[in-house]
TORLOTI-563490 format. One record per residue: chain; x, y, z of N, C-alpha, C in turn. Coordinates in steps of 0.1 Angstrom, whole numbers, plus 5000, padded with zeros to 4 digits. Layout:
BEGIN
 ch n_xx n_yy n_zz ca_xx ca_yy ca_zz c_xx c_yy c_zz
  A    X    Y    Z     X     Y     Z    X    Y    Z
...
END
This chain:
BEGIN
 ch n_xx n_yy n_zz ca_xx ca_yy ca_zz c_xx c_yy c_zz
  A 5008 4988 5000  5000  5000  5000 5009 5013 5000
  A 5005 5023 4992  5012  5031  4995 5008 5045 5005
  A 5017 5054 5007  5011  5063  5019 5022 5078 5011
  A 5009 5091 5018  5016  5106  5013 5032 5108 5023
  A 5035 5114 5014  5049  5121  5019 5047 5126 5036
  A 5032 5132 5035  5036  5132  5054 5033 5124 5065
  A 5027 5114 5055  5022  5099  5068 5037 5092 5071
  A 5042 5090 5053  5059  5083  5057 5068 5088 5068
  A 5065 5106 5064  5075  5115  5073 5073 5112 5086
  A 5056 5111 5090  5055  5112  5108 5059 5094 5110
  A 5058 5087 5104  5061  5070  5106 5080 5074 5108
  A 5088 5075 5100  5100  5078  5099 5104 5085 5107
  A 5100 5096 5114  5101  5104  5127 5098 5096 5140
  A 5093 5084 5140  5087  5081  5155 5099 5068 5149
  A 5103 5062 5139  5117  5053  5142 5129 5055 5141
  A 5128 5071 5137  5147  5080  5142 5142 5084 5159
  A 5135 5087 5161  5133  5091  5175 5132 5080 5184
  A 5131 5066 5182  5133  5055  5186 5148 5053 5191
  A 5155 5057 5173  5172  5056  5174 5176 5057 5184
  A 5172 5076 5180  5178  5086  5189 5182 5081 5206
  A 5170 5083 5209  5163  5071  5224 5173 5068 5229
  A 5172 5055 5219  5181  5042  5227 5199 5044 5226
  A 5197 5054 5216  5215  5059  5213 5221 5068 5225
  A 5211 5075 5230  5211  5085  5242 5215 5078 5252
  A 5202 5068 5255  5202  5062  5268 5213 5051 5266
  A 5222 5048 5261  5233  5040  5256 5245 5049 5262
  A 5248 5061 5262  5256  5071  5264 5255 5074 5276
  A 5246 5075 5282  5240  5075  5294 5248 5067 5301
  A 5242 5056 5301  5247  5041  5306 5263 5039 5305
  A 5270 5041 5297  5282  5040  5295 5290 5052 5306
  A 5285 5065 5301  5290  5076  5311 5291 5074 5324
  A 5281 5067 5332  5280  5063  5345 5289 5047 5345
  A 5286 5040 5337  5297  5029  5342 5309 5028 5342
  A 5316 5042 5336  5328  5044  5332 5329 5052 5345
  A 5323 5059 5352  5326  5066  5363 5330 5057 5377
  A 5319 5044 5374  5321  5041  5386 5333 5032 5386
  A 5335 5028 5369  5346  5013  5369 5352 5019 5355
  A 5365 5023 5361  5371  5025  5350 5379 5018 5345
  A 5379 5007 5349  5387  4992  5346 5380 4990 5332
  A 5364 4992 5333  5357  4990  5321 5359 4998 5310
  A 5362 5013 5311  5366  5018  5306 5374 5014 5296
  A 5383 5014 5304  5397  5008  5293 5399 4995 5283
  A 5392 4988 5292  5388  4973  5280 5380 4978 5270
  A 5372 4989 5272  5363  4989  5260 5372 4998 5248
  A 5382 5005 5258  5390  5015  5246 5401 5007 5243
  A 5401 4996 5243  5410  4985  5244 5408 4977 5229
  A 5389 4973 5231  5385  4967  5220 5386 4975 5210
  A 5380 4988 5207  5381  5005  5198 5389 5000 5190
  A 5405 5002 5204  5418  5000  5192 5422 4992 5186
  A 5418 4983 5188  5418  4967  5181 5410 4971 5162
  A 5401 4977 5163  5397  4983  5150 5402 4990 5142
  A 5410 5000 5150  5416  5011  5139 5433 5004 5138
  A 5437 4992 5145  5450  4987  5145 5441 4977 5127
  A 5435 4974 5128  5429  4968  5120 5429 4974 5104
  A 5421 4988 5107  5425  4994  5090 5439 4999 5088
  A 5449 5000 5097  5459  5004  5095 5466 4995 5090
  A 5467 4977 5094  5468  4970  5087 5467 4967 5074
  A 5457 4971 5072  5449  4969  5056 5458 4981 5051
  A 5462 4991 5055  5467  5004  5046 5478 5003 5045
  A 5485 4992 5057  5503  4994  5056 5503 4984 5047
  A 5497 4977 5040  5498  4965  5033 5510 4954 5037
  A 5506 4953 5050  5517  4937  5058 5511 4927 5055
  A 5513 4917 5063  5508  4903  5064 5489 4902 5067
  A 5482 4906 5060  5472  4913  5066 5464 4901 5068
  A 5464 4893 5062  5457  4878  5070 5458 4876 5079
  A 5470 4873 5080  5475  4870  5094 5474 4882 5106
  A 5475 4894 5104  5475  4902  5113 5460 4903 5116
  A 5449 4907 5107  5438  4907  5109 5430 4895 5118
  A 5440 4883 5115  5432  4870  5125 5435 4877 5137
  A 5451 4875 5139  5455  4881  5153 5447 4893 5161
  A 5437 4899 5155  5435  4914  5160 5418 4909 5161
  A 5413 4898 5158  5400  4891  5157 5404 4883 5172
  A 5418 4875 5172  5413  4865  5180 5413 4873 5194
  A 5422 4885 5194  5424  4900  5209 5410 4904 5205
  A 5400 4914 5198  5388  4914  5198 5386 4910 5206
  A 5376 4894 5203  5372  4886  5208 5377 4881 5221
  A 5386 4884 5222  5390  4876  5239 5385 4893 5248
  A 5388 4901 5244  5385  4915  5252 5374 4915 5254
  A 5361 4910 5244  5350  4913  5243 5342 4899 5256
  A 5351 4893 5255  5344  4884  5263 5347 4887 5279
  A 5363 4896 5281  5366  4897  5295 5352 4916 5300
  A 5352 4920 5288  5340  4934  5293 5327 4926 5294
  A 5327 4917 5291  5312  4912  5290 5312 4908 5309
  A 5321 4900 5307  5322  4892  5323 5321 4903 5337
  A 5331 4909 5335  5334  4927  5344 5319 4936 5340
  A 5317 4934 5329  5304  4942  5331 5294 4934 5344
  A 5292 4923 5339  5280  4914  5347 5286 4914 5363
  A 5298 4915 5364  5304  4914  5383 5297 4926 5384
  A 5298 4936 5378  5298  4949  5383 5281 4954 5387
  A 5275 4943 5381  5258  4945  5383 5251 4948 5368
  A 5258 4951 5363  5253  4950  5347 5245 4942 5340
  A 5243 4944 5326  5241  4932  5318 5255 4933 5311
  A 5253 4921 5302  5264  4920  5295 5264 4931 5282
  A 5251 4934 5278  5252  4943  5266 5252 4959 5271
  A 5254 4962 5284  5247  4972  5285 5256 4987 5280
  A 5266 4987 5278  5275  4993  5267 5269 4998 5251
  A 5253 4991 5253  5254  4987  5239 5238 4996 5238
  A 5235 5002 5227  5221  5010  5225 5205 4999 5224
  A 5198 4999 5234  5186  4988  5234 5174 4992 5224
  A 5178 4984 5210  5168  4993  5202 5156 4988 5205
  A 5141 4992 5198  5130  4991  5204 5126 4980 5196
  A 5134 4977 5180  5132  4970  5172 5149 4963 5170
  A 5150 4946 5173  5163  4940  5171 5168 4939 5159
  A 5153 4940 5148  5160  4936  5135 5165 4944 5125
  A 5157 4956 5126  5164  4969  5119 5170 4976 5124
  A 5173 4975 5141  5181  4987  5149 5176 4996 5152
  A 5163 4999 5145  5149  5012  5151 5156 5023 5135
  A 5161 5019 5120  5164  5022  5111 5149 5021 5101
  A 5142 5009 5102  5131  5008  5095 5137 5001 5080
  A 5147 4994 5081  5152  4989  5073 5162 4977 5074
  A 5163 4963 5067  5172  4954  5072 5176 4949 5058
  A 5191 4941 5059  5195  4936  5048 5190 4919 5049
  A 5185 4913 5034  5183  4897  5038 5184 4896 5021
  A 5191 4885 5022  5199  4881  5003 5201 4891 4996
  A 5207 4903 5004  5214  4910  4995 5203 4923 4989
  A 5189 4920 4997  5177  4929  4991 5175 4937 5005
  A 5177 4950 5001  5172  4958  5010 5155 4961 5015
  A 5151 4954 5028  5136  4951  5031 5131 4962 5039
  A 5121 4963 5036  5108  4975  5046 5113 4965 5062
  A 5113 4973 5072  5110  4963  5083 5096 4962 5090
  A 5091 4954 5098  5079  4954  5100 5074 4964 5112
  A 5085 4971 5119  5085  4980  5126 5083 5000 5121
  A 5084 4994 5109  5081  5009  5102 5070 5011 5094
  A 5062 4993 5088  5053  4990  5086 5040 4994 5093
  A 5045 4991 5108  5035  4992  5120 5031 5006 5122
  A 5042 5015 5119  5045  5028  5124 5035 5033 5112
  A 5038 5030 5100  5028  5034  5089 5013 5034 5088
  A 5012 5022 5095  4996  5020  5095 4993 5029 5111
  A 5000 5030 5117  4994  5037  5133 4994 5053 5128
  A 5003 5057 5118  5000  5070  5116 4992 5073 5106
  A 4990 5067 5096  4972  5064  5087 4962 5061 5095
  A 4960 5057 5106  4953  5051  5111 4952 5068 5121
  A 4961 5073 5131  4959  5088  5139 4955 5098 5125
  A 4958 5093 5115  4949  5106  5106 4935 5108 5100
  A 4931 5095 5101  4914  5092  5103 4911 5095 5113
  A 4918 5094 5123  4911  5094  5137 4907 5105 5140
  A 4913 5116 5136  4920  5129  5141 4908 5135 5146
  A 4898 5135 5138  4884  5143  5140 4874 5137 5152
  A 4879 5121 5151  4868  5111  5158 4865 5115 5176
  A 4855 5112 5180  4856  5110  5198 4863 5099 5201
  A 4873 5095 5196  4877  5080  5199 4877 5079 5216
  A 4882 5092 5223  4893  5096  5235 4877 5100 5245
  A 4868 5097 5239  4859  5106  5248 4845 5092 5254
  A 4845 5082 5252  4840  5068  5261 4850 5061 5263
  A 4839 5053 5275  4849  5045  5288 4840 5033 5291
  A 4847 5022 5296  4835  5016  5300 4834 5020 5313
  A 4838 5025 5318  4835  5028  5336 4825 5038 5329
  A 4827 5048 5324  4811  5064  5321 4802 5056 5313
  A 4801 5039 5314  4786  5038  5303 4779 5034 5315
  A 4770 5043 5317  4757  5038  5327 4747 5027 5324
  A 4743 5017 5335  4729  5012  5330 4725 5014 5338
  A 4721 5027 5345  4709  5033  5351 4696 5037 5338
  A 4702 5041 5328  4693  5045  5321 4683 5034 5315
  A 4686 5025 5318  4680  5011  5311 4668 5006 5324
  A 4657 5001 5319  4645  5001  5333 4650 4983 5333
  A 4644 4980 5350  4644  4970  5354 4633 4961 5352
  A 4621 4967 5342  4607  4964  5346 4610 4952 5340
  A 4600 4939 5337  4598  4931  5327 4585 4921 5327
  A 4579 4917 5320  4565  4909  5319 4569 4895 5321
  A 4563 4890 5329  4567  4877  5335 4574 4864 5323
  A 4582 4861 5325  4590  4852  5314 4599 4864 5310
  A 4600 4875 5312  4611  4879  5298 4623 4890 5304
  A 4631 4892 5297  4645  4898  5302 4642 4912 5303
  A 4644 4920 5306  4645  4933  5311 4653 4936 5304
  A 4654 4950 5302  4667  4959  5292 4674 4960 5298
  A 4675 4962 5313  4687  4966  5321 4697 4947 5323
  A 4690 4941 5321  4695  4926  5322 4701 4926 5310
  A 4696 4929 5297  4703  4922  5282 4713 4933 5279
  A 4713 4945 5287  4721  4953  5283 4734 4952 5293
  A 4730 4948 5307  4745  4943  5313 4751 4933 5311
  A 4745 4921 5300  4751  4912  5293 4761 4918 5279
  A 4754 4922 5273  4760  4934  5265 4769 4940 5269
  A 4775 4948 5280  4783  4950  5287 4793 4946 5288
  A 4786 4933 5294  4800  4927  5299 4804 4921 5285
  A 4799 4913 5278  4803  4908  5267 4811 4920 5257
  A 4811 4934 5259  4823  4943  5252 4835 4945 5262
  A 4832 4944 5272  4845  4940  5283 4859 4930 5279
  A 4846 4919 5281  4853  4908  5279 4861 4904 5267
  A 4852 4908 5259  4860  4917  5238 4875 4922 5238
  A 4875 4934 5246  4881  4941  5250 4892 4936 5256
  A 4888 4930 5264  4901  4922  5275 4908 4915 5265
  A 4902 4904 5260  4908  4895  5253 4915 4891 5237
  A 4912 4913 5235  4912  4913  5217 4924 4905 5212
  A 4923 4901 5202  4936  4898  5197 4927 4900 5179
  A 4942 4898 5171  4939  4898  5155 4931 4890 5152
  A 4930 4880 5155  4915  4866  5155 4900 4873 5161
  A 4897 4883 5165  4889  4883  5171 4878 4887 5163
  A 4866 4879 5170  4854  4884  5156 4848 4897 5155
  A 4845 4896 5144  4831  4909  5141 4819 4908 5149
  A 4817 4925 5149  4802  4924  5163 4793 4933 5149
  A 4780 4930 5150  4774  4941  5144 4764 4945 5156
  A 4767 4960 5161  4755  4963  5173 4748 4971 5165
  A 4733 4963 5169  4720  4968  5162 4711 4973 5170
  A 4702 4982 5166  4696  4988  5177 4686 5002 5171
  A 4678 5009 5177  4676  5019  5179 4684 5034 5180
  A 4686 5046 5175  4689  5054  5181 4693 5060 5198
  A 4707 5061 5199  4708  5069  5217 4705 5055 5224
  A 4711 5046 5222  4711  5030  5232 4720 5026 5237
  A 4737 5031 5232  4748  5030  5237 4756 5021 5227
  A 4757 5028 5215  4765  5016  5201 4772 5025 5206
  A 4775 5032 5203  4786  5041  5195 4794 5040 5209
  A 4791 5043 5222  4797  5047  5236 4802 5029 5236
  A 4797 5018 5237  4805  5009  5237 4816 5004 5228
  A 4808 5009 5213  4822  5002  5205 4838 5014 5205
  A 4835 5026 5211  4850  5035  5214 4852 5033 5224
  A 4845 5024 5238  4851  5016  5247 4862 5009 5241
  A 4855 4998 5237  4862  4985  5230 4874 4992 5221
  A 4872 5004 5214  4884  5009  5206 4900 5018 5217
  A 4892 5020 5227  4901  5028  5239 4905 5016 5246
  A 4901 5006 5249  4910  4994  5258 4919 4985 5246
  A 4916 4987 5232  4925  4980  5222 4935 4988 5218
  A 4932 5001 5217  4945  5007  5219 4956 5008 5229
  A 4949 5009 5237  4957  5008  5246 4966 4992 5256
  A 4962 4983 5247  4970  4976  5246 4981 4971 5236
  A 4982 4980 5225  4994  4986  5215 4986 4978 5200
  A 4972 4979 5200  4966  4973  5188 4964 4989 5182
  A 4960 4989 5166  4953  5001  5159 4944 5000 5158
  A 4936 5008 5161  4918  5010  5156 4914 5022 5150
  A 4907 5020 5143  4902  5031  5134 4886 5032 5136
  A 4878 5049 5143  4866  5051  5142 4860 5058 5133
  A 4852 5050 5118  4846  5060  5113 4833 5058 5108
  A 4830 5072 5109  4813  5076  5105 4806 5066 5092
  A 4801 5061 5088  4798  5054  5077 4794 5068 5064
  A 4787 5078 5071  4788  5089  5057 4795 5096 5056
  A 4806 5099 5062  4815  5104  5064 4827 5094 5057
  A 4831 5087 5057  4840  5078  5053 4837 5077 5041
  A 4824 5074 5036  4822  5071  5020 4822 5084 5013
  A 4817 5094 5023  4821  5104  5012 4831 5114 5007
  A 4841 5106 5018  4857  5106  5015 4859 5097 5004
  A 4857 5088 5006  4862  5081  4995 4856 5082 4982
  A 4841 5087 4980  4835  5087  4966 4846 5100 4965
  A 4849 5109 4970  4850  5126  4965 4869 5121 4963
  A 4875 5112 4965  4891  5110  4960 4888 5101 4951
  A 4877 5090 4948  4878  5081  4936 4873 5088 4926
  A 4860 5102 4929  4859  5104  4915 4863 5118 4909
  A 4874 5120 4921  4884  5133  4912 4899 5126 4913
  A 4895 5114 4909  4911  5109  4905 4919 5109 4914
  A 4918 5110 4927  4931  5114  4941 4934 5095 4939
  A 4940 5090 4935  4945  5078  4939 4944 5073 4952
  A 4958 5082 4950  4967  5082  4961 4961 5082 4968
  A 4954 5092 4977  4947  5094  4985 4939 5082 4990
  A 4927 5079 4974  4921  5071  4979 4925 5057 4986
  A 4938 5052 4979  4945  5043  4985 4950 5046 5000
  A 4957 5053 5002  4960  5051  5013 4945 5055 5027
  A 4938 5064 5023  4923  5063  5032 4923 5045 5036
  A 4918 5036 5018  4917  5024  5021 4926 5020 5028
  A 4941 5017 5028  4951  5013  5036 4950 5013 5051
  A 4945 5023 5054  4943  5030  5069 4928 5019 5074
  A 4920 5021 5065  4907  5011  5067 4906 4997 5066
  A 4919 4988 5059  4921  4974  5057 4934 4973 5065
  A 4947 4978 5067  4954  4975  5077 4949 4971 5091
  A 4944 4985 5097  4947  4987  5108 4937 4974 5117
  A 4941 4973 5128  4937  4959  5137 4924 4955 5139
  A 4917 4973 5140  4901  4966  5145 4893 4979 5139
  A 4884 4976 5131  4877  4988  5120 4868 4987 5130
  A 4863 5000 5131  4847  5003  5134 4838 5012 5125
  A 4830 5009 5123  4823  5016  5114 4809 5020 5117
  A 4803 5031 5120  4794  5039  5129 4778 5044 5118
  A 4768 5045 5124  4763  5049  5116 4758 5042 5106
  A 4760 5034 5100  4754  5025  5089 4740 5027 5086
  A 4739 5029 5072  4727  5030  5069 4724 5045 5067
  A 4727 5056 5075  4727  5070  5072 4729 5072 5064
  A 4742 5069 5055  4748  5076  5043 4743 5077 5029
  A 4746 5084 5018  4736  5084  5012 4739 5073 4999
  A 4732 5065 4994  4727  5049  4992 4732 5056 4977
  A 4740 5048 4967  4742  5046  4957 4751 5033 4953
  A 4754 5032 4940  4761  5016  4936 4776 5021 4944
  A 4778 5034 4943  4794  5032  4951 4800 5027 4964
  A 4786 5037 4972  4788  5035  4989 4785 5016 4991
  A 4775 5014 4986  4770  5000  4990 4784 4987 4981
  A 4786 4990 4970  4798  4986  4968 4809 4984 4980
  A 4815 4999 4982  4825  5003  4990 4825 4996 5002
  A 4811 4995 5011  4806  4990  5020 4811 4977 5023
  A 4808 4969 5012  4806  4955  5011 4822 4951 5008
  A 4830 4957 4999  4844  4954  4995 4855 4956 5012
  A 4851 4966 5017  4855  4967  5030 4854 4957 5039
  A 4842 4953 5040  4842  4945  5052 4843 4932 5048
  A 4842 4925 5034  4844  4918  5030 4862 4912 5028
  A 4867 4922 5026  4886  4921  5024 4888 4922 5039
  A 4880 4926 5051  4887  4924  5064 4885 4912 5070
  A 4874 4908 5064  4870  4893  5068 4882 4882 5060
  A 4885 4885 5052  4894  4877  5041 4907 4879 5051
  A 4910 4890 5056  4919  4886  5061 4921 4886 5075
  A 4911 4883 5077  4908  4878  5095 4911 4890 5106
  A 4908 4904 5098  4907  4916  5106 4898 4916 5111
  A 4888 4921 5126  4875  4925  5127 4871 4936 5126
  A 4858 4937 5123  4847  4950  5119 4841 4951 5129
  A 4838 4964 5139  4822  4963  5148 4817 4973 5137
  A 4801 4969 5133  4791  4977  5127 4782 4985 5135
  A 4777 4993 5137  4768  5004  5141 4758 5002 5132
  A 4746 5001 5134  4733  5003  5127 4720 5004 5134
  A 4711 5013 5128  4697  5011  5133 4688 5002 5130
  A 4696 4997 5116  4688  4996  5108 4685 4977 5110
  A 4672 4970 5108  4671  4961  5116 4676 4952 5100
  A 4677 4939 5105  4682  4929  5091 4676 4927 5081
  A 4662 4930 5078  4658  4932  5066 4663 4940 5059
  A 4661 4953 5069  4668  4967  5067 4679 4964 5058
  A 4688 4961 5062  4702  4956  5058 4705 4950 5046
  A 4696 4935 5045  4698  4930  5033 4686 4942 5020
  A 4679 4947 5024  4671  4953  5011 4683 4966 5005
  A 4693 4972 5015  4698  4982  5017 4712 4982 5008
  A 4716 4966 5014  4729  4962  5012 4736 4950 5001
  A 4719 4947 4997  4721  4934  4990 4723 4920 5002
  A 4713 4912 4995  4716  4898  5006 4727 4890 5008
  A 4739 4893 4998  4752  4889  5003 4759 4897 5013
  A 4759 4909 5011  4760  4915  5024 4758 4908 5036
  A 4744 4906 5038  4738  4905  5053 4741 4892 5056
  A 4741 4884 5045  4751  4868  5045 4763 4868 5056
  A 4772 4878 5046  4783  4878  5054 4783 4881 5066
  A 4775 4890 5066  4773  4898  5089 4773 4887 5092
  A 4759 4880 5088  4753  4869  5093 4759 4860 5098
  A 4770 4856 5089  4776  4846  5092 4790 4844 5098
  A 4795 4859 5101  4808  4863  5106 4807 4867 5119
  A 4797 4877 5120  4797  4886  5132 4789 4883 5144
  A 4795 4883 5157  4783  4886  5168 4774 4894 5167
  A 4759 4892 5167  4754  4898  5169 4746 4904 5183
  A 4747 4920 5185  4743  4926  5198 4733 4935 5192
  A 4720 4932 5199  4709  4938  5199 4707 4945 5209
  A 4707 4959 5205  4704  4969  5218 4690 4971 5221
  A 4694 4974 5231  4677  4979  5237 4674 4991 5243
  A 4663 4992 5250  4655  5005  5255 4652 5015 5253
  A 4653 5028 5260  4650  5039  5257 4664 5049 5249
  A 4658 5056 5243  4675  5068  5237 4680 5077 5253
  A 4693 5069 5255  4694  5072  5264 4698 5086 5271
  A 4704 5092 5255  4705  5105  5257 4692 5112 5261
  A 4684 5112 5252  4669  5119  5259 4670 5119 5274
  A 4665 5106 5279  4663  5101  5295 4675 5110 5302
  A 4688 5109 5298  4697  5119  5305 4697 5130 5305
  A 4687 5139 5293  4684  5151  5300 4671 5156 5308
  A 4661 5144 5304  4652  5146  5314 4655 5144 5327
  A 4666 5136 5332  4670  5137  5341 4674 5149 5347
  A 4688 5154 5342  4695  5169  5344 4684 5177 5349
  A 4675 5180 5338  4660  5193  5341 4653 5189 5355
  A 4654 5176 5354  4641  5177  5369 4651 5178 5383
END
């Protein structure tokens, strides 16, 4: 996938600043272990010179086989007595050395393998988390909790034999908790269906604020808002753009998509709809859906392949009761 010149830039910024980091705090570490043991000191300026005795070899043109082993096999014996003196002294053995955040590129964003210079998957990650904060940018993502979702607003009443709203909706509850707790990249699709003001939106940026914050990406977007980003870059030719929007919407770990059904209905959006959540299922990404709209609704809306797929992919959470926002301000007034 590809991405604009300032998504690469802020991705490429947060893995020099990784470098930087661990290059610092490597300096750090060294400055203070040389203060307290300067025995270490010198072994390490010991090993140094073993390098530059090394090119000078190569330049005086002597026996340079031979000398080069000799200055491999000192190396290596030095390197094993700083290792030892480090670890008496309370150390680790590497600690001399800069702890990158990534082993295999160094926190460079790049590694060598047959000779082909490879993306690494640590700049990959960085790329989709910064496509992913630029969708976001507008969203409430930051603004529900599961601790602020009330079920006071939900009544206890019920007709003999049957569940109460305040009962299906603290099952619901707990069942985006428990989502939450447990996300991983396997985890399924939810479609929460419902009524207007029932608590979709406030539970699935729960579920998006506990997955973030376990170092997953999530992306929250409006369903008419999204498509009509993407109709207004596919049909003034923004490629680019429109590719990377999609990138940001098929990468990242856990799509949510809000609103469904608002947006305004043509072969594109219902297309778009269906190719989205269809390529995340393909690749074992999950989708939570937002809708009012009840499952006939859906398949007359969406086509019956569509609602197939829900159908057959996703949990389904049926919300209930009153719009709870109303109820919360009739509350406030009285």
């Amino acid at each position: 996938m590809s991405y604009s010149k300032e998504i690469y830039g802020k991705a490429t910024d947060i893995i020099n600043n990784r470098r930087l980091k661990a290059q610092r705090e490597a300096e750090f570490r060294r400055e203070k272990i040389f203060a307290e043991h300067p025995d270490i000191e010198k072994l390490n300026r010991e090993i140094s010179s073993c390098g530059i005795m090394a090119a000078k070899a190569v330049f005086m043109g002597s026996d340079v086989k031979t000398e080069l082993n000799n200055l491999k096999e000192k190396s290596l014996s030095l390197q094993e007595k700083l290792k030892k003196r480090l670890v008496e002294s309370g150390c680790t053995a590497n600690a001399l050395e800069p702890h990158y955040f990534c082993t295999v590129c160094e926190d460079t964003g790049y590694y060598e393998e047959n000779n082909k210079t490879l993306v690494c998957d640590c700049l990959k990650k960085a790329l989709i988390k910064c496509s992913c904060d630029a969708l976001n940018e507008s969203s409430p993502l930051k603004l529900c909790t599961f601790d602020d979702f009330s079920l006071n607003h939900y009544s206890n009443d019920a007709q003999p034999g049957e569940t109460s709203d305040y009962r299906k909706m603290s099952r619901i509850l707990e069942f985006c908790k428990n989502y939450a707790e447990n996300f991983s990249n396997n985890s399924k699709s939810i479609l929460m269906r419902g009524a207007t003001g029932l608590g979709k939106t406030h539970l699935s940026l729960a579920i998006a604020n506990e997955v973030i914050q376990m170092g997953y990406s999530a992306v929250y977007v409006s369903a008419p808002v999204i498509l009509s980003k993407l109709e207004k870059e596919h049909f003034s030719n923004n490629y680019n753009a429109e590719e990377e929007t999609l990138s940001a919407l098929m990468d990242c770990d856990l799509l949510i998509i809000d609103d469904l059904g608002t947006e305004f209905m043509n072969n594109f959006s219902v297309s778009e709809i269906y190719n989205i959540f269809n390529s995340r299922l393909l690749r074992s990404k999950p989708v939570i859906i937002n809708t009012n709209l009840t499952l006939k609704e859906i398949e007359s809306a969406y086509t019956q392949r569509f609602l197939s797929r829900i159908a057959g992919c996703a949990v389904r959470l049926d919300f209930v009761g009153s719009d709870v926002r109303i109820s919360g301000e009739k509350k406030r007034n009285f």
